[in-house]
C-alpha positions, 0 to 999 in steps of 0.5 A: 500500500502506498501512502499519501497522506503528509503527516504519514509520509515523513514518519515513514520516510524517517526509517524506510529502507525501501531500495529508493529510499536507500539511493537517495540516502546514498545520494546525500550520503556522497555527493562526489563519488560515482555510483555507476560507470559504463565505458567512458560514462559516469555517474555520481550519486546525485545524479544517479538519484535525479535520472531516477527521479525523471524517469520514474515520473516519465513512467508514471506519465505513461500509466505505471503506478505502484504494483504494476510490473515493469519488465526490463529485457535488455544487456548491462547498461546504466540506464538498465540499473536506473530503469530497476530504481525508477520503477522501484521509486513508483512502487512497481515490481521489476520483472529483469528477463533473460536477453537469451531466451526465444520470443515464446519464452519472453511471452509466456513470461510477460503474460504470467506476470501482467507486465504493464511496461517493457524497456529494451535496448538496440539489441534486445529489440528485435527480440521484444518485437517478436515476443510482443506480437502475443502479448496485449498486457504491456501498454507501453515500451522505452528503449534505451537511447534517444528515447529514453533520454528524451522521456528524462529530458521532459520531466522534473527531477523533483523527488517523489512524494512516494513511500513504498513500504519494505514488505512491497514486492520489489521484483519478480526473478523467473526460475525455471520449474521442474514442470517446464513453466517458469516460476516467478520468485517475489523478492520484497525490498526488505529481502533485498536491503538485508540481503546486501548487509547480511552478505557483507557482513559475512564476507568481511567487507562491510560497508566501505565509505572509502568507497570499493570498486565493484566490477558487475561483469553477470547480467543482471536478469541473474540475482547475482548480477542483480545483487551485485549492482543493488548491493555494491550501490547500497555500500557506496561502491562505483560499480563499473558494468560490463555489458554482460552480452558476450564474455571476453576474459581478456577485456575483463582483465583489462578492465579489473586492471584499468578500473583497479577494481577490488571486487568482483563475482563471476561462475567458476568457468569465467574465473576459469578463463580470466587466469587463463589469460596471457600475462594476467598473473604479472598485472598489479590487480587491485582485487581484495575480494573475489567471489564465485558461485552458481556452479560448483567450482574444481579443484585446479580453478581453486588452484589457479586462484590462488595462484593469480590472486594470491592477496585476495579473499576469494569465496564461494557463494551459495543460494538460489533466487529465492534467498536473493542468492546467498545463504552459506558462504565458503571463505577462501582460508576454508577451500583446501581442508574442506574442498567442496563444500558451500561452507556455513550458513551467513549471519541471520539465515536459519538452516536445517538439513531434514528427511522427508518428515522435516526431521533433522538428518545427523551429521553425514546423512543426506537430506534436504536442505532448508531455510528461514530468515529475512532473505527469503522470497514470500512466494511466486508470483500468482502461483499459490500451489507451488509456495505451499509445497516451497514452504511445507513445514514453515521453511523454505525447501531448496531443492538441494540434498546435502549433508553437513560434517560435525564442523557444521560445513555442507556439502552438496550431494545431488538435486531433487528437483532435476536441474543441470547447471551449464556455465551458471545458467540453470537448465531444467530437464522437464523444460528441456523435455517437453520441447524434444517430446513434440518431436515428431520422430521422438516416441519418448525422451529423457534429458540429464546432465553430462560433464563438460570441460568448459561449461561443468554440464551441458544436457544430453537428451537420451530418446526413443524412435517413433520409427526405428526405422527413421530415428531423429539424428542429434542436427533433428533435435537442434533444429527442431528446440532453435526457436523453442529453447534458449541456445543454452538449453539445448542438447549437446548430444543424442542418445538413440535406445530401444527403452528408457529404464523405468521403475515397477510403477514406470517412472523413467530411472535417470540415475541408469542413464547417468551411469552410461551417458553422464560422463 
């Protein structure tokens, strides 16, 4: 509920930590120091703050208004960050959306979630066009550049008699499920604020008033990209953005270099790359914290780390959308003697490792994990069965089977929810299923995840013919998931059998098609 009455508006402006508030907090807070930099362009706090203030009216004059969601379907910019805060500002819900899906996914994604706004850049445009020809909710779109410039340009940068309260949705993050539809996880603005403290706090950097350097170098339709911007702003950072459209490790050691960057988060398979990089080893890297997650990190990318950051404080990260990324953190003075942990849970997260009667697992058992504490999503958005069975016995189910040694450090064992993460993207099997099984040529399809040196995983699709006769060929599959599937979700190999190995009440046992075809 957003409220208007004076008397009522500077009492709850006095304490509120809605994420507007919290920028122009910032704002007075460093009236010289730049918040945002992208390539050649900066911007200080204060101006930040007024850019944010014009566009959330110029979305106001265009019919957004407090819960209304407003998609952003665009690569790392400035202006993508100051489109989150200008629609945060009015009280609507940032909805970010992956650049890299196909315009039937982006539909599906603006119709679940009734977006009133899209904004777009040059590169995502063509792809909104397409995935707007299905949609007739969004009433109005802005493109970063010339239009986007003249929507500020005409409007005031007065601020907003607006207070949005903490508990208000903030944004909607799609993850996907394991029924193949995309889930909207909510993430309220008290999630958010208590999860950048909450993850400062624990990883020793605190709120830094000398002012880090924060490289945002994920997209940030991921939470972590999204909690890196967020976050870095929150401590008074200059965050420097890469574009996150395509990875160049060389560019990024340029970069880190040249912007004497202190602190950065990317998947351990671009960590992976960046000490690959010729002569980085001899660069004088300003970096003091590094931070990987998202998938599981090897012992030689462990290696190369130390190796080539030897002075910084590296981590591993932990989470999932739903606790706004990071629940348990491994410190870098951890890594060796627990190898392969995700380490402890961070201050104010509550954890338990359960069976199926929520009955705590003892030491070394296996159960799952699950949650409770201030990061935590509410829910998903319009779907009321699946936050029933996420919070069945009042905490959060992660998904995740770990099992946690008497140190109280976990480990991860295996998923129940089928997901295959590929170079940190999450790529769910019955997802990837449901779009081989409308085939023609396929009669029945299995998809699990097979090791790859660059990517940790990629999906292998294990089917029967429809015609043993005429069975699909891998180039079939590939062709036939191009316009259904993001690229990074498709198979990357095929595996023809008379049968898929079921159970006596014919569930299909992937853990048999692991052994054979997972390596």
């Amino acid at each position: 509920m957003i409220s208007s009455h004076p008397d009522v508006l500077a009492a709850d402006a006095a304490g509120n930590m809605a994420l507007g508030n919290q920028l122009a907090r910032a704002a007075r807070l460093y009236p010289d120091r730049v918040a945002l930099q992208f390539d050649d362009v900066r911007r200080t706090y204060p101006e930040l703050d007024r850019r944010v203030n014009r566009l959330a009216r110029a979305l106001r004059a265009r019919g957004v208004g407090a819960g209304d969601r407003v998609a952003v379907l665009a690569t790392n910019h400035i202006e993508t960050a100051e489109a989150f805060y200008a629609a945060l500002r009015l009280g609507a819900v940032v909805v970010p959306i992956n650049f890299r899906l196909v315009p039937g996914e982006v539909t599906y994604i603006l119709r679940d979630c009734t977006a009133t706004a899209l904004v777009v850049d040059d590169l995502t445009a063509p792809l909104a066009t397409a995935a707007l020809s299905e949609v007739d909710c969004v009433r109005t779109t802005l493109r970063i550049g010339t239009e986007f410039e003249a929507a500020i340009d005409a409007e005031s940068d007065e601020d907003l008699d607006i207070v949005v309260p903490e508990p208000d949705p903030a944004f909607i993050m799609y993850t996907s499920g394991t029924t193949g539809r995309p889930k909207g996880a909510v993430l309220t603005h008290r999630n958010l604020i208590m999860a950048g403290l909450l993850q400062q706090i624990a990883g020793g950097r605190g709120l830094t008033p000398g002012g880090s350097v924060v490289l945002l170098g994920v997209p940030m339709f991921h939470i972590a990209g999204m909690g890196t911007a967020l976050g870095g702003l929150l401590g008074g950072s200059r965050v420097v953005i890469y574009s996150g459209a395509a990875f160049d490790p060389a560019a990024i050691v340029d970069l880190l270099d040249r912007e004497r960057v202190t602190s950065t988060f990317f998947v351990p398979s671009q960590w992976q790359a960046i000490c690959a990089v010729p002569g980085v080893r001899e660069r004088n890297l300003a970096l003091t914290n590094l931070t990987w997650g998202a998938a599981p990190a090897t012992p030689s990318m462990l290696q190369a780390l130390a190796d080539t950051f030897p002075d910084a404080l590296a981590a591993t990260a932990f989470g999932q959308t739903e606790t706004c990324a990071t629940v348990c953190l491994l410190r870098g003075e951890d890594a060796l003697r627990k190898r392969g942990s995700i380490g402890t849970p961070i201050p104010g997260i509550e954890v338990r490792i359960v069976d199926d009667e929520m009955c705590d697992v003892k030491p070394g058992e296996v159960g799952e994990i699950v949650y409770r504490g201030p990061v935590i999503t509410p829910g998903y958005w319009g779907n009321p069965e699946a936050t029933a069975d996420a919070f069945a016995g009042g905490w959060f189910h992660s998904g995740d089977l770990c099992r946690a040694d008497e140190d109280g450090f976990i480990w991860v064992v295996d998923r129940k929810k089928d997901m295959i993460i590929s170079g940190g993207e999450n790529i769910y099997c019955a997802e990837v299923e449901s779009v081989i099984d409308s085939h023609p040529k396929v009669a029945e399809v299995a998809v699990i995840g097979a090791r790859h040196e660059k990517w940790g995983q990629t999906p292998v699709a294990v089917v029967t013919a429809a015609d043993p006769a005429d069975p699909p060929t891998l180039e079939d599959v590939l062709e036939h998931c191009r316009e259904r599937l993001a690229s990074y979700k498709k198979p990357t190999a095929l595996v023809v059998v008379d049968a898929l190995p079921r159970t006596a009440t014919g569930k299909v046992q992937k853990f048999e098609l692991r052994k054979l075809y997972a390596g």
